[in-house]
DRENNUFI-511787 format. One record per residue (C-alpha): residue in three letters; residue number from 1; x, y, z. Coordinates in Angstrom, 1 decimal, decimal comma, always signed. Layout:
N
R   aa    i      xx      yy      zz
R  ALA  NUM       X       Y       Z
...
***
This chain:
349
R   aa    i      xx      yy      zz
R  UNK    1   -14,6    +4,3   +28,7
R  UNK    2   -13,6    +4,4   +25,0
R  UNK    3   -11,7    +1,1   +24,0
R  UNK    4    -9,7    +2,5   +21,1
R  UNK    5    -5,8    +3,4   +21,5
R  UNK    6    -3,2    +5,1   +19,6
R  UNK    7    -2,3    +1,1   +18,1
R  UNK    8    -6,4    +1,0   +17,2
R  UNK    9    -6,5    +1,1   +13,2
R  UNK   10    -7,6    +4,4   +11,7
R  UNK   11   -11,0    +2,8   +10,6
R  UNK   12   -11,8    +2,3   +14,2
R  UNK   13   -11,1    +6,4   +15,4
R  UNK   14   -13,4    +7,4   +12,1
R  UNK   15   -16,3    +5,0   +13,2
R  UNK   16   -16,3    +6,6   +17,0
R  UNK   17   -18,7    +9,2   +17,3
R  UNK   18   -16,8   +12,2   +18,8
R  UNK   19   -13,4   +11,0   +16,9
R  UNK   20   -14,6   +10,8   +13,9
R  UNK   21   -16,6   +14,2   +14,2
R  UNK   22   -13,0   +15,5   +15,2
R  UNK   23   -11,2   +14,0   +12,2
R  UNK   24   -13,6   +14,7    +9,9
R  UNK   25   -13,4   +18,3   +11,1
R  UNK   26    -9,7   +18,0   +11,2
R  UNK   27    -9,8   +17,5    +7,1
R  UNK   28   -13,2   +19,4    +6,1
R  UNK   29   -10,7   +22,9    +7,3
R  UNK   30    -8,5   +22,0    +4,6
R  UNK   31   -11,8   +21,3    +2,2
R  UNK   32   -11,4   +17,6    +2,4
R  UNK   33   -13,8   +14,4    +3,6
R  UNK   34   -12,8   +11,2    +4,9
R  UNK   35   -12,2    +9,6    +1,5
R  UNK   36    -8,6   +11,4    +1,3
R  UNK   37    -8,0    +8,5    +4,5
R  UNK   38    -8,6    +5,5    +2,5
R  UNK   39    -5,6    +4,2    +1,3
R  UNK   40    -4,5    +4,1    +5,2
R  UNK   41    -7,9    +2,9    +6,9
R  UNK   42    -5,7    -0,3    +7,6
R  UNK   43    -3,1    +1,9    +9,8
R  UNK   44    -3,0    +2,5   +13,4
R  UNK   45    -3,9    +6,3   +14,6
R  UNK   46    +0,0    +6,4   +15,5
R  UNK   47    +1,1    +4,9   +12,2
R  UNK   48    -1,2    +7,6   +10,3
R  UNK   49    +0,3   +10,5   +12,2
R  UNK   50    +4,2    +9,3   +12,5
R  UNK   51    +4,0    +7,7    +8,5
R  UNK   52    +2,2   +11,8    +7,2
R  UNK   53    +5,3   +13,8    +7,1
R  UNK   54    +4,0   +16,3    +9,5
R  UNK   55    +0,5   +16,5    +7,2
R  UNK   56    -1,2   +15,4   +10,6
R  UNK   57    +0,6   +16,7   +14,0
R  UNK   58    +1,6   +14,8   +16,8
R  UNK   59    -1,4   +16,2   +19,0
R  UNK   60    -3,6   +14,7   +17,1
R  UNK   61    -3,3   +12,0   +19,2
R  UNK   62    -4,3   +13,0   +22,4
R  UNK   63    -7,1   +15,2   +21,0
R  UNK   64    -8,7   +11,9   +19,7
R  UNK   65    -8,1   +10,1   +22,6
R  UNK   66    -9,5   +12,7   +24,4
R  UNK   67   -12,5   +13,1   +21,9
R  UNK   68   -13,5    +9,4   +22,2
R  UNK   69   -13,0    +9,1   +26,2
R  UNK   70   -15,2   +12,0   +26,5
R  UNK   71   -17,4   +12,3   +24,0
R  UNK   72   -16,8   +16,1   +23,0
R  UNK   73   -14,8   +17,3   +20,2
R  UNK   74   -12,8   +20,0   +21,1
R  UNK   75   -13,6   +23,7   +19,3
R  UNK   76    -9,8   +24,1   +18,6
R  UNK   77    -8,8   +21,2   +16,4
R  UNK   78    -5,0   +20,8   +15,8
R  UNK   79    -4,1   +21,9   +11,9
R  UNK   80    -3,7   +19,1    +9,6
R  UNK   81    -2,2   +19,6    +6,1
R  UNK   82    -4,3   +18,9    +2,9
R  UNK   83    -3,7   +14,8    +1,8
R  UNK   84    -3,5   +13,5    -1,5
R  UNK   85    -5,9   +11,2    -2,4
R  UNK   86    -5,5    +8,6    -5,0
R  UNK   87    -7,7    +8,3    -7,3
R  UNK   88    -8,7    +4,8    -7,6
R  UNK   89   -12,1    +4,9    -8,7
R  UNK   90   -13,6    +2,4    -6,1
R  UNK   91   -16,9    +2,5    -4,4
R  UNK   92   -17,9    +3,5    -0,9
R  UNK   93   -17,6    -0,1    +0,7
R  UNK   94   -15,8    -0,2    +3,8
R  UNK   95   -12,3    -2,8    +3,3
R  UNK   96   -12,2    -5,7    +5,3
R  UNK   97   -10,1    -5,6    +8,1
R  UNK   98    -7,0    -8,3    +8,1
R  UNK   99    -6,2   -10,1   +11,1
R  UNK  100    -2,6   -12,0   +10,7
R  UNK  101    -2,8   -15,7   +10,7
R  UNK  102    +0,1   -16,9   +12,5
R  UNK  103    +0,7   -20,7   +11,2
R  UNK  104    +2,9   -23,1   +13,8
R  UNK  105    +5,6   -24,9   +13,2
R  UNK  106    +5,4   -24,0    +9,5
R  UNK  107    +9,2   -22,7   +10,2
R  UNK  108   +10,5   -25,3   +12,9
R  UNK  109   +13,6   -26,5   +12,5
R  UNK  110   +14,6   -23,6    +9,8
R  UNK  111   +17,0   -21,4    +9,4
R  UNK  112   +16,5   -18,0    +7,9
R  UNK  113   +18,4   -15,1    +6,8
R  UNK  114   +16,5   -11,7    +6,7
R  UNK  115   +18,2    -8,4    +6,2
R  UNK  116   +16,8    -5,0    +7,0
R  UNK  117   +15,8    -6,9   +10,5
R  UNK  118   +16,3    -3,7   +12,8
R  UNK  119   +12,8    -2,2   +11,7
R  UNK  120   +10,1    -2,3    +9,3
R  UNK  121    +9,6    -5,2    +6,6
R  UNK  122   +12,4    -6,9    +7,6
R  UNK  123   +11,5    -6,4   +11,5
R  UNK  124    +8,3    -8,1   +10,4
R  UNK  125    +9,2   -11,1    +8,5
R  UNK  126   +12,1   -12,1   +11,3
R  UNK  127    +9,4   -11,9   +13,5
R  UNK  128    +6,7   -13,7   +12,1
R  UNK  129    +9,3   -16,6   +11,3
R  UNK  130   +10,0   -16,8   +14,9
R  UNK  131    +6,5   -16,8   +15,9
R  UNK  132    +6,3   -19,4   +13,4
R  UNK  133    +9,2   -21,8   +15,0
R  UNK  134   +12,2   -20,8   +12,5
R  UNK  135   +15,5   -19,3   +14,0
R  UNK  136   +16,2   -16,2   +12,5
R  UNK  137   +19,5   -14,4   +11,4
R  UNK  138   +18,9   -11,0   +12,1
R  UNK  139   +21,1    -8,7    +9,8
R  UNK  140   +21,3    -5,1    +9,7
R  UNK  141   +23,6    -1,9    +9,6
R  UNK  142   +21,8    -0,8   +12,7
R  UNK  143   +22,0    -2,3   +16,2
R  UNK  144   +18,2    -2,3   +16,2
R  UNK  145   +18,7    -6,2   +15,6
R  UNK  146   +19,9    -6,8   +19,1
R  UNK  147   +17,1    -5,2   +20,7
R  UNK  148   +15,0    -7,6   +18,3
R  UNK  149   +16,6   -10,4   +19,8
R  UNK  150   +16,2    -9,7   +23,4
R  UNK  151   +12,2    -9,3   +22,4
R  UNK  152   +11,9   -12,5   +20,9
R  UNK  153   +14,7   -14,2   +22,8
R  UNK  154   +17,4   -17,1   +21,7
R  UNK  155   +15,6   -18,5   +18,3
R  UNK  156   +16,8   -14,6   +16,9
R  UNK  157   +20,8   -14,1   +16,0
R  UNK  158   +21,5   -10,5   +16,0
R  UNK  159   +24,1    -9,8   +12,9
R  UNK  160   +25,7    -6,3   +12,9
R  UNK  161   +27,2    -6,0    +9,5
R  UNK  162   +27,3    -3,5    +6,0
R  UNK  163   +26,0    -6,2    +3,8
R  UNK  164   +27,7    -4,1    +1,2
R  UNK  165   +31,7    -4,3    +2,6
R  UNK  166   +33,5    -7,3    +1,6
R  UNK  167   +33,5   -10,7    +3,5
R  UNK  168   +30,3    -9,6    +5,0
R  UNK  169   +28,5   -12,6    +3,5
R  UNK  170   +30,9   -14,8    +4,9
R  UNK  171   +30,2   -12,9    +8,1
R  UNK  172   +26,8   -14,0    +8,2
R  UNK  173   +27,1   -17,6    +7,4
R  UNK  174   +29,7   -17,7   +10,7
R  UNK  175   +27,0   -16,4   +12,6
R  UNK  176   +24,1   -18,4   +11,0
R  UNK  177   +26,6   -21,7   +11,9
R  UNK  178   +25,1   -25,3   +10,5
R  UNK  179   +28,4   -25,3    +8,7
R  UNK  180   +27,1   -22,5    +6,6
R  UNK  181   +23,9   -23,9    +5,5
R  UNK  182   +20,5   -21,9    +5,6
R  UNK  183   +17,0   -22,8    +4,5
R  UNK  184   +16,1   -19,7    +3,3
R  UNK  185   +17,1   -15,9    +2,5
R  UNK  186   +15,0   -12,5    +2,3
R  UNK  187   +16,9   -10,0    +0,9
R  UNK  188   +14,5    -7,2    +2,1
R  UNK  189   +17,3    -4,1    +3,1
R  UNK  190   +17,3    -1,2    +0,6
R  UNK  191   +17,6    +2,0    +0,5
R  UNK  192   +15,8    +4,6    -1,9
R  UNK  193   +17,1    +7,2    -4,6
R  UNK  194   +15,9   +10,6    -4,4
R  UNK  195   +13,8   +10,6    -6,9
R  UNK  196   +16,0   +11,9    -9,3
R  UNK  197   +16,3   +11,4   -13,4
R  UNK  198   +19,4   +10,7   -15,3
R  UNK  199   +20,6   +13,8   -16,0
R  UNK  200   +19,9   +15,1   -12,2
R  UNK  201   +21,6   +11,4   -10,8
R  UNK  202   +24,3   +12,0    -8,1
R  UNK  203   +27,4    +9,2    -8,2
R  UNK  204   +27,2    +8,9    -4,5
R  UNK  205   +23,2    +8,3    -4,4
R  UNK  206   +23,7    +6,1    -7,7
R  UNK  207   +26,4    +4,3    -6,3
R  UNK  208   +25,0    +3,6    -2,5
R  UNK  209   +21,5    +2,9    -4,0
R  UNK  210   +23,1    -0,3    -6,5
R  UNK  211   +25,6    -1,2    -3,6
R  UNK  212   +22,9    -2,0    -0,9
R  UNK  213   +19,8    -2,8    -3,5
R  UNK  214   +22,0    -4,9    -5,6
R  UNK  215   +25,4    -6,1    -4,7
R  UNK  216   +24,4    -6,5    -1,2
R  UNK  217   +21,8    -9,3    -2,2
R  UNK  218   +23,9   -10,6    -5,1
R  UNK  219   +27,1   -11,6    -2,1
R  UNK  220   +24,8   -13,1    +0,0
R  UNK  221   +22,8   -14,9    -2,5
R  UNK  222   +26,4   -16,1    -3,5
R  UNK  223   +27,2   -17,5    -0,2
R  UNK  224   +24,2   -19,0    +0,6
R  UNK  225   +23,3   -21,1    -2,5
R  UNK  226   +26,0   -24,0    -2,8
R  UNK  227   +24,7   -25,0    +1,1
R  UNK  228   +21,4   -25,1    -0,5
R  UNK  229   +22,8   -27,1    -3,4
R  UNK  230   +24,5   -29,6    -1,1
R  UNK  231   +21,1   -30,2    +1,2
R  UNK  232   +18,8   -30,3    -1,9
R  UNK  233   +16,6   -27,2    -1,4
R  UNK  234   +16,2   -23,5    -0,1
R  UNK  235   +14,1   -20,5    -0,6
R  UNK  236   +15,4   -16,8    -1,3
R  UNK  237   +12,8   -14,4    -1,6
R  UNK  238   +14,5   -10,6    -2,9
R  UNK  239   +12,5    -7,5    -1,7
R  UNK  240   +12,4    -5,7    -4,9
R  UNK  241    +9,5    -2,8    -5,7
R  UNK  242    +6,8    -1,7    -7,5
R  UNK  243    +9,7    +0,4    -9,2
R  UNK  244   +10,7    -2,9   -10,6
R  UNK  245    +7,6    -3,2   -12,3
R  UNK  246    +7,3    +0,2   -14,2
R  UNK  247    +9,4    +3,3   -15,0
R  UNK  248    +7,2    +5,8   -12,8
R  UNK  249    +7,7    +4,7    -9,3
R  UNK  250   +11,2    +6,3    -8,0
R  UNK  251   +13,9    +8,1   -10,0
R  UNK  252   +16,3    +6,2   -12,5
R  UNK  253   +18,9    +5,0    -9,7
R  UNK  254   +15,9    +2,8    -7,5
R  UNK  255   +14,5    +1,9   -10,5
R  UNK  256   +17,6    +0,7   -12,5
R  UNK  257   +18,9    -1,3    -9,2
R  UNK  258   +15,3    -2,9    -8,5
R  UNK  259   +14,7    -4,3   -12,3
R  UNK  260   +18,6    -5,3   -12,3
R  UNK  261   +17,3    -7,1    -8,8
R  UNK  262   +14,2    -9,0   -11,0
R  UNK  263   +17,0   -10,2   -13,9
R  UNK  264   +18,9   -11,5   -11,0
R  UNK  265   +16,0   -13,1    -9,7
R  UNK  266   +14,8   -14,4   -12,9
R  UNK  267   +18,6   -15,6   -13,6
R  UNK  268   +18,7   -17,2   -10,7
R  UNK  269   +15,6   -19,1   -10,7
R  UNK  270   +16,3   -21,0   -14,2
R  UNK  271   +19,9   -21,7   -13,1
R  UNK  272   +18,8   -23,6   -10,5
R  UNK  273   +15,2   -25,1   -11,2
R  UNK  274   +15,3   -28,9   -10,3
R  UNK  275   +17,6   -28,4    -8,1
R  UNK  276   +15,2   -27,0    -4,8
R  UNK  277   +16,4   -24,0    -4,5
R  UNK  278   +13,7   -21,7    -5,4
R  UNK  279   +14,6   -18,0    -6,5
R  UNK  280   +11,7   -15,5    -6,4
R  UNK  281   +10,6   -11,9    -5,7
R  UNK  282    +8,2    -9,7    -3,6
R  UNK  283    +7,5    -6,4    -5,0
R  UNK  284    +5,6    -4,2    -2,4
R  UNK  285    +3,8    -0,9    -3,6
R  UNK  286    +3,3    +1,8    -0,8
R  UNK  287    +4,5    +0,5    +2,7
R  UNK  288    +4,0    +2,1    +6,2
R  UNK  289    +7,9    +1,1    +7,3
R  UNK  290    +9,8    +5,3    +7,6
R  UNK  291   +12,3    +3,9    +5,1
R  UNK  292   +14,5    +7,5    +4,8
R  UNK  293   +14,1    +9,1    +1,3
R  UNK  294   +17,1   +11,8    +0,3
R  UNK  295   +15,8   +15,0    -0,2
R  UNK  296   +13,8   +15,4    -3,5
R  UNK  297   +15,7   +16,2    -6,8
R  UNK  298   +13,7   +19,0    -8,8
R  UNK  299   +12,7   +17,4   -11,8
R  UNK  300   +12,4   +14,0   -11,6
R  UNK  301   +10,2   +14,7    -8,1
R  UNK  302    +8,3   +16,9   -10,0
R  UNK  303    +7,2   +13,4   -12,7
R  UNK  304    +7,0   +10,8   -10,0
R  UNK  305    +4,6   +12,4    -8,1
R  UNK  306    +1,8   +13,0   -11,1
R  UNK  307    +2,2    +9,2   -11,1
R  UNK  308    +1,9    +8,5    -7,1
R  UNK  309    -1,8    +9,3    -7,0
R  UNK  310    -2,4    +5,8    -8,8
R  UNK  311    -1,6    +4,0    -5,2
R  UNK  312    -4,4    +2,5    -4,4
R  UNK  313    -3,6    +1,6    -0,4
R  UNK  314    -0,4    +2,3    +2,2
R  UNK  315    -0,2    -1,2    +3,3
R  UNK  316    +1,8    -2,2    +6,7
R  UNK  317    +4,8    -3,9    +7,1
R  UNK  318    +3,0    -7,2    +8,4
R  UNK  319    +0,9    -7,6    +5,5
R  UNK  320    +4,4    -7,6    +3,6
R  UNK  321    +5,2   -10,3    +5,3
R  UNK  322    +2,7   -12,2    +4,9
R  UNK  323    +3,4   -12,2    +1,6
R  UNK  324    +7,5   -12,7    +2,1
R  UNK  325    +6,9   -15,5    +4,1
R  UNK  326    +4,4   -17,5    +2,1
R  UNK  327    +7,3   -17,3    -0,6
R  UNK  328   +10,2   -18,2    +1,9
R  UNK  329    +8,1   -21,4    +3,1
R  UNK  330    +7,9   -24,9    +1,9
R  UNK  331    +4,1   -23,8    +0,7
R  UNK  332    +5,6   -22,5    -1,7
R  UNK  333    +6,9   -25,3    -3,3
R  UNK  334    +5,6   -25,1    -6,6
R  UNK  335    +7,0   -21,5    -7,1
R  UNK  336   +10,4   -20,3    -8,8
R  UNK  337   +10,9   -17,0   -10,7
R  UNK  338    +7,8   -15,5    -9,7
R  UNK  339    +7,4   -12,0    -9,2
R  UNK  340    +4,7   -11,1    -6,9
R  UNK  341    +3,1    -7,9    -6,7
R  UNK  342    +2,0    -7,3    -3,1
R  UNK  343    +0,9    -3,7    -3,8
R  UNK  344    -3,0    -3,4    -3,4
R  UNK  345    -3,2    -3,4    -7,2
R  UNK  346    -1,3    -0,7    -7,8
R  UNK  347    +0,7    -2,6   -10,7
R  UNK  348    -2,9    -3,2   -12,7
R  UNK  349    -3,1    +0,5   -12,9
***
């Protein structure tokens, strides 16, 4: 009886015998070897097929599960679209896999603010704070963030809020209570542009894409510092992107918001050294989280995506986290301005 599952990573389904044979198959139809996989060997099976955009079908699935509980590959394979695979010039070695080190207590007693809770990143670092002893304000424009609470019970405070309307900040701090003070703040909700260059830009894409990337952070950033001030110390961590690190990434409204999100960051972190409130930012590279893209506009699409076979790996939203946290925690104490690319090297390319 085969061990794997759909949650198994995809490294696991390529090193079972009859899997593998079938996924291999799967991708020599459309002329291609396993080596178009690598960027997502870290995924699980049901990550690879619900992250592909339809490139690998749904059945996939149970004709793998079926594969490695039988040990046959089926003669009719399920059609899988060709994948585009980066070109990163590395070896044939086999990644490590990474198992998440949960560290106790490193959050007891703490209070944090994450946005974006409902799902993805932010899912992920409110989580991994809990597991970790901190309390967690859970905010998001989605009512995902009550389910997350009745998963990880009382030390989670579901926030239901447009961090963009006005007196939402204000909103949060009620709910986070402690007379308004907080011990740290990831500003991890955004929303992406479609891809599109200046003289393609839409106002209403422009304009939600600086509201939510930019303003939203800036208000709450706003609220939360002078409790910081007064207790001697915080930690805000922004989510910004490897489209804050180059001009190639997304189209010019992501981009604009996510290096106006650095200056902020940077801005920040002077105003305040000495003080203990530490200011600094995450920028991921290719994450596994079904963040919705508009559809693509023509031309700037068309430049982004000679650019996008430089990612070197799709990393998953708990190894964001890992990173998020690290800079939301008292370990990072020696850290202000920083902006850290947590992108699989992408950013050295």
């Amino acid at each position: 009886m085969s061990e794997l599952t759909p949650a198994s990573p995809l490294r696991d389904w390529l090193a079972d015998p009859a899997a593998g044979r079938a996924l291999r198959g799967m991708l020599a139809a459309q002329g291609q070897s396993e080596e178009a996989l690598s960027p997502a060997l870290g995924l699980s099976l049901e990550q690879l097929v619900r992250m592909s955009g339809g490139k690998f079908p749904p059945e996939l699935v149970d004709v793998l599960v079926t594969a490695a509980e039988t040990g046959l590959v089926p003669e009719d394979l399920p059609t899988a679209a060709p994948v585009e695979r980066p070109d990163t010039g590395a070896g044939p070695g086999v990644p490590e896999t990474w198992t998440e080190q949960v560290t106790p207590g490193r959050f007891d007693g703490q209070s944090v603010i994450v946005t974006g809770a409902a799902s993805g990143i932010g899912r992920a670092v409110a989580t991994r704070i809990v597991r970790e002893g901190g309390r967690v304000i859970a905010v998001d424009l989605s009512d995902g963030v009550k389910a997350l609470a009745a998963d990880l019970g009382e030390a989670v405070v579901p926030v239901t809020v447009d961090i963009t309307a006005p007196g939402s900040a204000e909103a949060v701090l009620d709910a986070a209570g402690s007379r308004g003070r907080v011990d740290g703040l990831a500003n991890v909700a955004g929303v992406m542009d479609d891809d599109a260059a200046v003289h393609e830009v839409d106002d209403t894409i422009w304009d939600r894409v600086m509201r939510v990337n930019l303003d939203g952070p800036m208000r709450l950033m706003r609220a939360v510092v002078p409790g910081m001030l007064a207790a001697g110390g915080g930690r805000v961590v922004n989510v910004v992107s490897e489209a804050a690190l180059r001009g190639s990434a997304a189209g010019a409204a992501y981009t604009a918001s996510k290096h106006a999100l650095v200056g902020l960051t940077k801005s920040s972190a002077y105003q305040y050294a000495g003080t203990g409130v530490r200011v600094n930012a995450v920028a991921p590279g290719a994450v596994a989280t079904g963040i919705q893209v508009p559809a693509p506009a023509p031309y700037g699409s068309s430049r982004t995506a000679r650019m996008r076979v430089a990612i070197p790996s799709l990393a998953t939203a708990e190894e964001l986290a890992a990173s998020i946290t690290f800079l939301l925690s008292k370990d990072a104490v020696n850290i202000n301005g920083a902006i850290l690319p947590s992108d699989g090297g992408w950013s050295v390319a």
